[in-house]
Backbone as CSV, one residue per row, in Angstrom:
resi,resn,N_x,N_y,N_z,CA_x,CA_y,CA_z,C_x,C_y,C_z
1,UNK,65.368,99.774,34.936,66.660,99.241,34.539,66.648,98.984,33.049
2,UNK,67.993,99.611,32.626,67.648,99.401,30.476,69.238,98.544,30.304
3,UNK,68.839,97.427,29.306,70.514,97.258,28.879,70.416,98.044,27.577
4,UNK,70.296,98.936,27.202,70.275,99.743,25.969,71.976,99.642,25.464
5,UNK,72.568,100.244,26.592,73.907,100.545,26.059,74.688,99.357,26.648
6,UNK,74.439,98.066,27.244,74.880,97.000,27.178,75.673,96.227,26.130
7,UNK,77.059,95.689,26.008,77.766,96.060,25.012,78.354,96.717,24.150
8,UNK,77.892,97.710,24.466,78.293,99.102,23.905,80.268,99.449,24.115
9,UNK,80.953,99.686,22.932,82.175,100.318,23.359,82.016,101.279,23.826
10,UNK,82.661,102.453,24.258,83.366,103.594,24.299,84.396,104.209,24.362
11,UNK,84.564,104.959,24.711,86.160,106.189,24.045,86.925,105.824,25.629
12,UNK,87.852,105.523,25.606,88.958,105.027,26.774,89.666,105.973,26.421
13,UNK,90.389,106.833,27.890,91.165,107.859,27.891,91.897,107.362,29.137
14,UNK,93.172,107.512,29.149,93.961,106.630,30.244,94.030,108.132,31.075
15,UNK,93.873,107.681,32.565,93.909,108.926,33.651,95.000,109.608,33.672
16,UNK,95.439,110.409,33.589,95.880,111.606,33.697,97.387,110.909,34.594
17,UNK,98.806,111.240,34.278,99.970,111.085,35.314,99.845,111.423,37.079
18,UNK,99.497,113.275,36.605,99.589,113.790,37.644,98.019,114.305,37.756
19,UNK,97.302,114.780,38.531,96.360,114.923,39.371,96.129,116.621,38.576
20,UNK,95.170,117.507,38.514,94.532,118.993,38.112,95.055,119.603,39.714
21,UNK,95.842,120.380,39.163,95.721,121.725,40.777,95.283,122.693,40.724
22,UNK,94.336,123.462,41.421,93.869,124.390,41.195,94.379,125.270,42.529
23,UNK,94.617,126.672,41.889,94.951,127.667,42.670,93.885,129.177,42.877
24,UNK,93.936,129.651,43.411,93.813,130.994,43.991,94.524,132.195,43.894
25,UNK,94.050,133.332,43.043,94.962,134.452,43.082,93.641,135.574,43.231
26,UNK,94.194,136.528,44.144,93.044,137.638,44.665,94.224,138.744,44.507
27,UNK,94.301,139.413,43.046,95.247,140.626,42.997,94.119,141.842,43.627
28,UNK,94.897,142.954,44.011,94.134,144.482,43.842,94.518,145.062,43.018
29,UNK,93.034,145.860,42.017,93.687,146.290,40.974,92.823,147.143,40.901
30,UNK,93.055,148.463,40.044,92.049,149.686,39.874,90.968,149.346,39.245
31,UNK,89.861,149.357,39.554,88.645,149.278,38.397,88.459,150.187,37.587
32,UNK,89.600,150.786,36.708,89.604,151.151,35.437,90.095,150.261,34.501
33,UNK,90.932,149.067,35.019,91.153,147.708,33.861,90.363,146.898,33.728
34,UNK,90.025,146.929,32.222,88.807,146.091,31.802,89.170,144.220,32.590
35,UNK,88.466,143.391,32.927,88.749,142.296,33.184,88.987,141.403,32.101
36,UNK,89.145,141.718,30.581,89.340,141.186,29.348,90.860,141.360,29.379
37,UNK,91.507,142.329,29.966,92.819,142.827,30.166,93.090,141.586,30.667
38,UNK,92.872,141.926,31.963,93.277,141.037,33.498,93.006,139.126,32.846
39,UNK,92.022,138.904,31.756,91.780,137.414,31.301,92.840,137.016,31.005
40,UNK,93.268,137.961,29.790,94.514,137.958,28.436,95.669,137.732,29.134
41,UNK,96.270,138.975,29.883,97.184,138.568,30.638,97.420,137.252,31.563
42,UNK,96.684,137.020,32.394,96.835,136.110,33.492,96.957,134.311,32.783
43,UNK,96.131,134.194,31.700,96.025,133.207,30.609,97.193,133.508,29.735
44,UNK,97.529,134.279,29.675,99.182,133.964,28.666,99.844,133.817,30.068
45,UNK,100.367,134.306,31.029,101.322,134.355,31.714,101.406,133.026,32.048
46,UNK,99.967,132.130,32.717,99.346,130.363,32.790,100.956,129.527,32.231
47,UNK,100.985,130.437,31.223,101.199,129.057,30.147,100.628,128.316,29.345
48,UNK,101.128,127.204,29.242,100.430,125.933,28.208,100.048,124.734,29.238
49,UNK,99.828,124.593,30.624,100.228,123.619,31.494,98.139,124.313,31.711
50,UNK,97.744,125.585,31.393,96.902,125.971,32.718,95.215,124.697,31.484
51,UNK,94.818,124.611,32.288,93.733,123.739,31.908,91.989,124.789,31.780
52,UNK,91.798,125.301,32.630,90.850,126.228,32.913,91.167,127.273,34.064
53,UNK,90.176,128.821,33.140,90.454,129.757,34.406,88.891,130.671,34.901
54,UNK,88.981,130.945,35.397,87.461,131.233,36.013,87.469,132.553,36.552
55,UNK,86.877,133.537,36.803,86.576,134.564,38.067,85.577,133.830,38.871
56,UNK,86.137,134.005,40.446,85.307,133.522,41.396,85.069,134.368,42.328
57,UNK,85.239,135.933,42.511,84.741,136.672,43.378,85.069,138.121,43.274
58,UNK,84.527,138.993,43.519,85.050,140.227,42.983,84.624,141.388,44.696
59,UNK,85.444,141.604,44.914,85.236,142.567,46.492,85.681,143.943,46.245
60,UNK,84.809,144.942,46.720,85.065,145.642,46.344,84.517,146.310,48.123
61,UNK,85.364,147.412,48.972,85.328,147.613,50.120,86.488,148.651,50.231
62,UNK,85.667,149.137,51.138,86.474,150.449,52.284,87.734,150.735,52.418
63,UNK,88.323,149.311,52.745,89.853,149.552,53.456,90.733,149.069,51.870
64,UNK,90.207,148.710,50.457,91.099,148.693,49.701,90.549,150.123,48.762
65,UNK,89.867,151.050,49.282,89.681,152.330,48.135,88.638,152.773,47.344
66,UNK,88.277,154.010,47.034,87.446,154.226,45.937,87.657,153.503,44.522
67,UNK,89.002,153.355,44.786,89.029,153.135,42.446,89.584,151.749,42.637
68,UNK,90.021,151.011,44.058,90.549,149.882,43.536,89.040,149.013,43.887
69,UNK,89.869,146.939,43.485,88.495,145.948,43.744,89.425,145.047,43.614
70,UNK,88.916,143.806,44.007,89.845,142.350,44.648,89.412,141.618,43.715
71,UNK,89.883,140.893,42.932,89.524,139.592,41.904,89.973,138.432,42.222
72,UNK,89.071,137.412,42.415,89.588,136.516,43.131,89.510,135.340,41.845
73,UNK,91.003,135.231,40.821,90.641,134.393,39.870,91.363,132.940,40.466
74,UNK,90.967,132.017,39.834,90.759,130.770,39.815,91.500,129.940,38.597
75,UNK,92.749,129.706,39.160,93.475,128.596,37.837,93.477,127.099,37.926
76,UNK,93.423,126.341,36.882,93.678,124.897,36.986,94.340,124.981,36.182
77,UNK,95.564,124.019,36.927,96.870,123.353,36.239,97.051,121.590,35.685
């Protein structure tokens, strides 16, 4: 047990109005578009509201094709 930082201030940030939502979008798209494309776009389209965006899965299978693949990106609002 330390009181090191006992008395110590810090930086107060009042919580947030509304709550972070995070969504799910799994487009199909040809894997000839670079995913720098697919960043640019999807992050301007966001808006100014989006907080963070992520890739969280990438499928690539039988019943969607040789040239296409599933991106499963990840927004917070």
């Amino acid at each position: 047990f330390s009181r090191a930082g006992a008395g110590a201030t810090g930086r107060f940030a009042p919580l947030p109005k509304y709550p972070a939502v995070t969504r799910d979008l799994a487009p199909v798209l040809p894997k000839a578009v670079p995913f720098a494309d697919i960043e640019r776009i999807a992050t301007e389209a966001a808006g100014d509201l989006l907080e963070g965006f992520a890739l969280t899965d990438v499928y690539e299978g039988a019943n969607l094709g040789a040239d296409k693949r599933s991106l499963t990106l990840r927004f917070t609002f």
